[in-house]
N, C-alpha and C positions, 0 to 999 in steps of 0.2 A: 891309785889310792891304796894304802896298804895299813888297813887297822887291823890285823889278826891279833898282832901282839896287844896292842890298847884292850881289844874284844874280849880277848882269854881273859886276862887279867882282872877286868870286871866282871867278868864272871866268874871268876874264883873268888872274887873280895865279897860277892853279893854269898855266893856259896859257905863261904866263913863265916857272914853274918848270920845267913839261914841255919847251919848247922851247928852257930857257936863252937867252932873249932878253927883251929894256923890250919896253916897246908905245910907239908913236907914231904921231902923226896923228890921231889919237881925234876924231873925230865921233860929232854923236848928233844924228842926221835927223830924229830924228824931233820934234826938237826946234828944228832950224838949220834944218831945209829942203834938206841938202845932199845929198841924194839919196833911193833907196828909203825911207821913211819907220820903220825899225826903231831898235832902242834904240840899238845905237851899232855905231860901225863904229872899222874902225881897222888898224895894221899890225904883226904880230911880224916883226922881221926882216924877212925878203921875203916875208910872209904876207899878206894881206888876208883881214881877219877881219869878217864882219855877224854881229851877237847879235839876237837875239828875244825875246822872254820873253812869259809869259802865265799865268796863272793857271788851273787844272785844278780845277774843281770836280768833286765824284762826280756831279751832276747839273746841267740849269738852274738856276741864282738859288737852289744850294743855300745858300749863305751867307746870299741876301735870307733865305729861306725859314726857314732854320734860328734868325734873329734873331727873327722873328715867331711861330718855333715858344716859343724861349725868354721870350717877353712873356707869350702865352698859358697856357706851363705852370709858369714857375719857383715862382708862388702856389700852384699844387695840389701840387707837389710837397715845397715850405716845407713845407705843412699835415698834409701828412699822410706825407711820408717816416717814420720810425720809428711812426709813432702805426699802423700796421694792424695786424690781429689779430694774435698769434702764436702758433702760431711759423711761421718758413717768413719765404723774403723773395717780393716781388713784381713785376712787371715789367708794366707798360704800353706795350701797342706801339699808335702811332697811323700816320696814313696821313704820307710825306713832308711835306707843304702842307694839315694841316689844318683852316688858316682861309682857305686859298682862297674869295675871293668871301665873305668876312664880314666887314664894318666892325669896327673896334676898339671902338663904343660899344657894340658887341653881345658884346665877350669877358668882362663883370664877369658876363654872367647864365650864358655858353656856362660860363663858370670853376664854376658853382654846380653846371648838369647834372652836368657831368662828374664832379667832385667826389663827388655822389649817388650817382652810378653807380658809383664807383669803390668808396666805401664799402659800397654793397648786395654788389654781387658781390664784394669782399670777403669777405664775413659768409659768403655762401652756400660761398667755398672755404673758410673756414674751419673750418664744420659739418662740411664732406667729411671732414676733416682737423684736430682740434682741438688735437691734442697730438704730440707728437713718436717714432714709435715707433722701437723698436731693430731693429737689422739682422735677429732671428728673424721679428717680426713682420710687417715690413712691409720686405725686403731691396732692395726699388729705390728706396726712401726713396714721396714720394709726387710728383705733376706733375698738379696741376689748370690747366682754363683756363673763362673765362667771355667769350663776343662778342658784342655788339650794337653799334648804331648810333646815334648822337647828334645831333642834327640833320645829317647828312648824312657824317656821321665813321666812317669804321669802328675800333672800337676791339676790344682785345683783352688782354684781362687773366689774368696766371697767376702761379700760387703753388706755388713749389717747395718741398719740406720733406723733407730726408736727413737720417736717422739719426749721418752721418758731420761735422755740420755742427756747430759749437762755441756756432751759439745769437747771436752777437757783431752779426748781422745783422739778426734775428727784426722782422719789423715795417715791413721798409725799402721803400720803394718807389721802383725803376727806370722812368725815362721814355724810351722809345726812337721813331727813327719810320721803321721799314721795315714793317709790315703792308702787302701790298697793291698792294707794288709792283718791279720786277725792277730792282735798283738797277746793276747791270751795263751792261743797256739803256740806260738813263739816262745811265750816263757814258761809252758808246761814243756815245752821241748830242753829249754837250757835244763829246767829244773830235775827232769830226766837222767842229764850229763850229768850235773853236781852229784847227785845220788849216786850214781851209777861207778864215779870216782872216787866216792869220801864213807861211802858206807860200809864197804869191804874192811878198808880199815880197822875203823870202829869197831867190826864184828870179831876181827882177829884180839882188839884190845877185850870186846864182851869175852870172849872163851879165856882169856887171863884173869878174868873175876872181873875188870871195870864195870862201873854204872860210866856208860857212854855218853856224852853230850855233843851234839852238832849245832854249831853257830852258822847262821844263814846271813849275811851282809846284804845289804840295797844299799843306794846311796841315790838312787834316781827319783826326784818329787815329782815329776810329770807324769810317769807312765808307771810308778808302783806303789803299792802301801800293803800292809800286812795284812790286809784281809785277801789280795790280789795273790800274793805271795803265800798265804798258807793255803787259800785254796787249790795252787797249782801243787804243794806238798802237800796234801792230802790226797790227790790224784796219783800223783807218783809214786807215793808212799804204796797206795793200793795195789800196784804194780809186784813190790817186793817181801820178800820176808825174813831181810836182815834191818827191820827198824832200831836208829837208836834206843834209849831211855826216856832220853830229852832231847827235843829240838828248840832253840832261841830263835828265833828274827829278829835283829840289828839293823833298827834303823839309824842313820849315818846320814841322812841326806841335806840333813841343818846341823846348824849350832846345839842342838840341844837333841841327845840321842836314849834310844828307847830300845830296850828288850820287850818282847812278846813271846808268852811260853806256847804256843799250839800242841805240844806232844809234852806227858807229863808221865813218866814211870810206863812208858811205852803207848800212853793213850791219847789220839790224837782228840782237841774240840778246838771248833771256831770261836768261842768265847776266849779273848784273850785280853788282859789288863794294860796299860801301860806301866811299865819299870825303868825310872828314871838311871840313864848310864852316865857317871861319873865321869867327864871326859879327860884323860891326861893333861 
């Protein structure tokens, strides 16, 4: 996914509006060569403006990662979403990455274990739990789990079944992939990286006079939101002493996208509004 260009732009049109002023002069370095290498530079009025942009994954090559997760599992979950015993729905948790270090020619047979597995211990929480009882009998509804390990996978499997539940789900099966791993860590670690590559920058365009702005992109609904995401640049920030002006969070992960300002005139707060973004 590549919205840099989309991201600048609405930020510079929201920028015009705030400051009642065109933009001119518009460079893009990183493009031209004409200076610190950032997405575009430029002037409001008597401003001098350097943009950034970057992409915010929850972890490393979550995107690589999460493609290769979806190769691996979209067949087992075809196969057997609705078809597990019922009642009660299911949920499969695997590790982040887990075909790290496994050839593609080895997922038609990794797709068969797994499969196996998923169906046994199915059976087995099914026994636990065969039928559906009412709030007298069994009033926390039920929550089984079954874990083992697959050629080097840890996986983890659970069947929930509430009395309160309409049945409409009975059989489904959820693939998910946090077992196993402190997903926080992970994206204070990327968030480290992005800093660590797009701040320098920014600081060579501050010592030319810019007010500096860094645009932070997500696109992930499951594992991030901006509260997730500024508290991990807040951390990192703490780390350094070439903070921008401004930092954006761009959320991207729907149809309908949002700025969040967390750093403003160099001052970071968790208080942050939504700013509805204009989409191309």
């Amino acid at each position: 996914m590549n919205n840099e260009e989309a991201l600048c732009e609405a930020l510079v049109r929201l920028l015009e509006h705030e400051f009642k002023v065109t933009r001119s002069n518009v460079t893009y370095p990183e493009k031209d060569g004409s200076g610190p290498p950032v997405e575009m530079r430029l002037r409001l009025g008597d401003r001098r403006i350097a943009i950034e942009h970057t992409l915010v994954e929850p972890f490393p090559l979550a995107i690589q990662t999460g493609k290769e997760f979806g190769e691996l599992a979209a067949e087992i979950e075809a196969n057997l979403n609705g078809n597990m015993p019922k009642p009660g729905t299911y949920v499969l948790l695997f590790p982040v990455h887990p075909t790290l270090g496994k050839h593609r020619r080895t997922h038609a047979e990794l797709r068969e274990r797994l499969s196996a597995w998923i169906v046994e211990a199915g059976k087995q929480l099914h026994d636990e739990c065969p039928e559906r009882k009412d709030r007298h009998h069994r009033p926390n509804g039920y929550h089984g789990s079954r874990s083992d390990e697959i050629e080097g996978i840890p996986l983890k499997l659970t069947l929930r079944v509430h009395w309160n539940e309409s049945g409409r789900h009975d059989g489904a099966l959820f693939l998910s992939r946090t077992v196993g791993e402190d997903v926080e860590n992970l994206r204070l670690e990327r968030m480290r990286t992005a800093l660590k590559k797009k701040l320098p920058k920014l600081y060579d365009c501050a010592q030319e006079g810019d007010a500096t702005f860094l645009i932070l992109e997500w696109s992930d609904v499951a594992l991030s939101n901006h509260i997730f995401i500024a508290e991990a640049l807040e951390a990192a920030l703490a780390e350094r002493d070439d903070w921008p002006d401004y930092v954006f969070l761009a959320d991207t992960a729907t149809d309908e996208w949002h700025f969040f300002r967390p750093v403003i005139e160099g001052q970071f707060s968790i208080e942050m509004e939504y700013i509805d973004i204009e989409r191309p």
